[in-house]
C-alpha positions, 0 to 999 in steps of 0.5 A: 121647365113650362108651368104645368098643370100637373097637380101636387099630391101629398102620399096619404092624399093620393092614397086617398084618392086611389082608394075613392076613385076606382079608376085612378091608375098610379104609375111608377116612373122610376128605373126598373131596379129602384121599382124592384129592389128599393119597393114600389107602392102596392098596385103601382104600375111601372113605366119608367120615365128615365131607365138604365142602362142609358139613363136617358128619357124614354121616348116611349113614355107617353105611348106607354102610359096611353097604353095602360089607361087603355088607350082612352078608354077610361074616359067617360062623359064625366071626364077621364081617369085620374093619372098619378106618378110617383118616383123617389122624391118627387122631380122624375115624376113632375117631369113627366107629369108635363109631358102628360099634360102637354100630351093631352092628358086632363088629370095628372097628380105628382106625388110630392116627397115621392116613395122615399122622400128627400135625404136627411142630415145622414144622407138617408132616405125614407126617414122624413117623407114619402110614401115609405115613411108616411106607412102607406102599403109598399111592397118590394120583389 
């Protein structure tokens, strides 16, 4: 993979920064079952980066997030809205990051340890790092 300009985040830092910049848009790129069944951070916008039932990369995944920034609209003369991904644990969304970035997108943040952060001795998840275990606002359907 190219080296990015795709900026690590730690979940509290990016709660952070969503809380401080009005305008930062958090979008969730997982599958749309992970999105809906496992949970998503509260006011997370879902545009899956790699979906069922082919799970393969979504060609539209730029176009899509062009789409909920408004097409560019969020861009001033102070510079454009922060994007921030997050997916499970950290990889799906850097990933996608580049090809924000590589599309011309000037502020990316990759959520680091995701919304359920990496397996544990147990093979569970949520119980070392992520959004989830960090005890940001999480909601699920």
């Amino acid at each position: 993979m190219p080296e990015s300009k795709v900026q690590p985040i730690m979940p509290k830092e990016a709660f952070q920064l969503l809380h401080d910049s009005p305008s930062a848009t958090l979008i969730d790129v997982r599958s749309g079952m992970e999105f809906l069944f496992v949970g998503h951070p509260v006011g997370a916008i879902h545009v899956p980066w790699i979906d069922e039932p082919d799970w393969t990369v979504n060609p539209d995944f730029v176009k899509h997030v062009r789409q909920v920034m408004l097409g560019g609209l969020t861009c001033t003369t102070e510079g454009c809205a922060p994007v921030l991904l997050i997916c499970r644990s950290g990889k799906r969304s850097l990933e996608a990051g580049v090809e924000l970035i590589k599309a011309g997108f000037p502020e990316v943040h990759n959520i680091l340890e995701g919304f359920e952060g990496e397996l544990d001795d147990d093979h569970h998840r949520s119980s070392q790092g992520g959004w989830r275990f960090c005890g940001l606002p999480w909601e699920q359907c």
